[in-house]
PASEPA-632020 format. One record per residue: x, y, z of N, C-alpha, C in turn; residue in three letters. Coordinates in steps of 0.05 Angstrom, whole numbers, padded with zeros to 5 digits, always signed. Layout:
# PASEPA-632020
XYZXYZXYZALA
...
//
This chain:
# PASEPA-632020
+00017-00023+00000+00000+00000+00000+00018+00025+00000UNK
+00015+00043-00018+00022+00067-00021+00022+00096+00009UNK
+00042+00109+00014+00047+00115+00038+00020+00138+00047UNK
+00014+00138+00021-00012+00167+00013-00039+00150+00018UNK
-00042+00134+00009-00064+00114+00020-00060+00115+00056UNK
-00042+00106+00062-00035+00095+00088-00048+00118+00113UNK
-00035+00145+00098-00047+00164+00107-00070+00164+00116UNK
-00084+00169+00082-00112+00168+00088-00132+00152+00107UNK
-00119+00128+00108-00136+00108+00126-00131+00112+00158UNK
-00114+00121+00161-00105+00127+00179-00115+00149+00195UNK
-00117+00171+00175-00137+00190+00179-00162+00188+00182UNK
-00177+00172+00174-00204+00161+00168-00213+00144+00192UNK
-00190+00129+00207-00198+00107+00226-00191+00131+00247UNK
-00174+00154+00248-00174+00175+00277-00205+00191+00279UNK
-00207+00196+00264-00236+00211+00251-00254+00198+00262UNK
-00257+00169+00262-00286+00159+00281-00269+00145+00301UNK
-00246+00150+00308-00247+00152+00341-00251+00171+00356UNK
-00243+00198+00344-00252+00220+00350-00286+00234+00350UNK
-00300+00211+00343-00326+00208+00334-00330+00239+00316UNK
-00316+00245+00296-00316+00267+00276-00325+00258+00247UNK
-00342+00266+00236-00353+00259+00210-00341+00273+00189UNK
-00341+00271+00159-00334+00290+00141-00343+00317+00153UNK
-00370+00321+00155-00391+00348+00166-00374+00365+00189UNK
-00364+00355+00201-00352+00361+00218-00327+00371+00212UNK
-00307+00359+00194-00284+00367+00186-00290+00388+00171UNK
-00314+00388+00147-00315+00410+00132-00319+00436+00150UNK
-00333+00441+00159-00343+00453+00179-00328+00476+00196UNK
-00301+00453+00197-00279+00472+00215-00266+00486+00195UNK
-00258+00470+00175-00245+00486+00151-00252+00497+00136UNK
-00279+00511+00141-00303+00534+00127-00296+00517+00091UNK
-00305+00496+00087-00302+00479+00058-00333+00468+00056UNK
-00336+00456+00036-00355+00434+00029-00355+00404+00043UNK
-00370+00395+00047-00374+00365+00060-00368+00356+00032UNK
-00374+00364+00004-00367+00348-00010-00334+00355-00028UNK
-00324+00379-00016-00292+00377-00017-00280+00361-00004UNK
-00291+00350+00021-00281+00337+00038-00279+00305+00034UNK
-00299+00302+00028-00306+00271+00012-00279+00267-00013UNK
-00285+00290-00024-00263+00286-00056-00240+00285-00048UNK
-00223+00298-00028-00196+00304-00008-00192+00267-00001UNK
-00217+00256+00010-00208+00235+00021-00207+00208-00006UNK
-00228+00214-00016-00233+00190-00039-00205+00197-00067UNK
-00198+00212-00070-00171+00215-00081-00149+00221-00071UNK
-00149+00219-00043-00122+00216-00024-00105+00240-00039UNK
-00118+00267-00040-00107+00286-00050-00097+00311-00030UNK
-00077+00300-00011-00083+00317+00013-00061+00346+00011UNK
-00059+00371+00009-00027+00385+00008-00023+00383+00041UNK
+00001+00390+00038+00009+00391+00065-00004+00402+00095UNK
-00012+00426+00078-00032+00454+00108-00057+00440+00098UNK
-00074+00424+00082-00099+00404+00089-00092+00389+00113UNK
-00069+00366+00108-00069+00351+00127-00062+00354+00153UNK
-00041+00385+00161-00039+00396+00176-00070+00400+00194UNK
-00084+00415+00179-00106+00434+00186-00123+00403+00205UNK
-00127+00385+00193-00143+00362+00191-00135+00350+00216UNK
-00103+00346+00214-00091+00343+00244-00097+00355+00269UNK
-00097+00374+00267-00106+00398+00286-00139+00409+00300UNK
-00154+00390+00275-00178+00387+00286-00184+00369+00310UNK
-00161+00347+00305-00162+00334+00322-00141+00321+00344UNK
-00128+00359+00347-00108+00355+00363-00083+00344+00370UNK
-00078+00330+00337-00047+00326+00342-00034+00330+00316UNK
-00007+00330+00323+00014+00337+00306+00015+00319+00276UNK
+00028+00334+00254+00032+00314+00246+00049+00291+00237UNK
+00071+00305+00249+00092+00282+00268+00070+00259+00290UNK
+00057+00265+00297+00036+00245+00321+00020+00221+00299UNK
+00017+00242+00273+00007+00220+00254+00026+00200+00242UNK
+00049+00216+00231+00066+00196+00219+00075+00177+00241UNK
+00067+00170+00268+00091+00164+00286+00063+00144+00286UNK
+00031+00148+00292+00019+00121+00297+00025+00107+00268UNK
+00019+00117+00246+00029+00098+00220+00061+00086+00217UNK
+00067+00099+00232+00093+00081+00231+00095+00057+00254UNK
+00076+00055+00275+00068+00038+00288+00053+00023+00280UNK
+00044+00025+00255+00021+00001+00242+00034-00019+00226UNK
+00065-00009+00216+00073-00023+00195+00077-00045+00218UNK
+00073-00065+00193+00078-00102+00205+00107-00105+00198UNK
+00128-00110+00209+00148-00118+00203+00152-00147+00204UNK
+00173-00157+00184+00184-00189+00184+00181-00191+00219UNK
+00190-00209+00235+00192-00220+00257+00210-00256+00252UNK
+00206-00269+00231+00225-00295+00231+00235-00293+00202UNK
+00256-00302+00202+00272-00310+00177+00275-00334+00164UNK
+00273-00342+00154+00270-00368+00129+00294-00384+00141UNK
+00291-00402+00125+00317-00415+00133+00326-00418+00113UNK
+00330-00405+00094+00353-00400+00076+00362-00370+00088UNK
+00352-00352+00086+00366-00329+00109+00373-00337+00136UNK
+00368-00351+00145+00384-00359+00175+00415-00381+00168UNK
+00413-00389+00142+00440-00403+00131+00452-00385+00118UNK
+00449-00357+00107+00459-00343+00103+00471-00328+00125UNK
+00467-00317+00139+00474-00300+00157+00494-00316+00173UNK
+00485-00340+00189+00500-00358+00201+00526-00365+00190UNK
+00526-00365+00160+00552-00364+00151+00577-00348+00144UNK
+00555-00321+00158+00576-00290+00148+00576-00276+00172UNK
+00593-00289+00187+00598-00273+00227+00598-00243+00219UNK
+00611-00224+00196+00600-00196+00203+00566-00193+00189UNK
+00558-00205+00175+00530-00198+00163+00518-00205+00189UNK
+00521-00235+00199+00505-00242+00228+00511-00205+00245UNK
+00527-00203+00250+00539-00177+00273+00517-00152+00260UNK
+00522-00138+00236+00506-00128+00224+00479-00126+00226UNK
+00474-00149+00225+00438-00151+00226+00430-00154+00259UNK
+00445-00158+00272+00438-00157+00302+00436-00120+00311UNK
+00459-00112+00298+00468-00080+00310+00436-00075+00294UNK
+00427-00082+00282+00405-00063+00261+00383-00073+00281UNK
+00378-00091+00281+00358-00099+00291+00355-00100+00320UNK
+00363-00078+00327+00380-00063+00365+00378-00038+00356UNK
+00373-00023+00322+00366+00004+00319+00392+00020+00327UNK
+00415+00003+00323+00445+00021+00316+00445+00037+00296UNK
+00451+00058+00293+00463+00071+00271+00485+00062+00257UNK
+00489+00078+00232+00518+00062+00216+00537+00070+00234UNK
+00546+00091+00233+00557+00102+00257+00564+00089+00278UNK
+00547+00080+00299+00554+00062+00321+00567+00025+00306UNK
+00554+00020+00285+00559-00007+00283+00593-00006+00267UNK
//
């Protein structure tokens, strides 16, 4: 899924926790309920939209990128052809430990 989609849903699932409707969004941003619909159904957001949109509902939009970045699913097990890889390369094994500990290149 595209990072602009990701957004949007994202946006869309805060919106009815916030129990806020399109009507509601338009509303604040003196717009159309049906600008608002078109904003969301073509994930066409500029930046001070999504700002503004944030702010309706109180957070940053660093606070947004940071729950979507808490949604991504990451790997968690490795194949066992990647675990015979690594196992056989003591700095790639070292490497992928410092990463996966959230080292910088720097530190590793």
């Amino acid at each position: 899924m595209s990072e602009i989609k990701q957004i949007s849903r994202t946006l869309k699932e805060l919106l009815r926790q916030n129990k806020l409707t399109y009507r509601d969004v338009a509303r604040q941003l003196e717009m159309s309920e049906a600008n608002i619909k078109r904003i969301f159904s073509t994930d066409n957001f500029s930046l001070e939209r999504l700002e503004s949109i944030c702010n309706i509902m109180k957070i940053s939009l660093s606070d947004l990128f940071q729950i979507i970045e808490k949604q991504k699913v990451l790997p968690t097990k490795l194949t066992e052809k990647q675990e015979e890889v690594l196992s056989s390369d003591t700095k790639l094994l070292l490497v992928a430990v410092c990463t996966r500990d959230s080292w910088t290149i720097e530190e590793i």
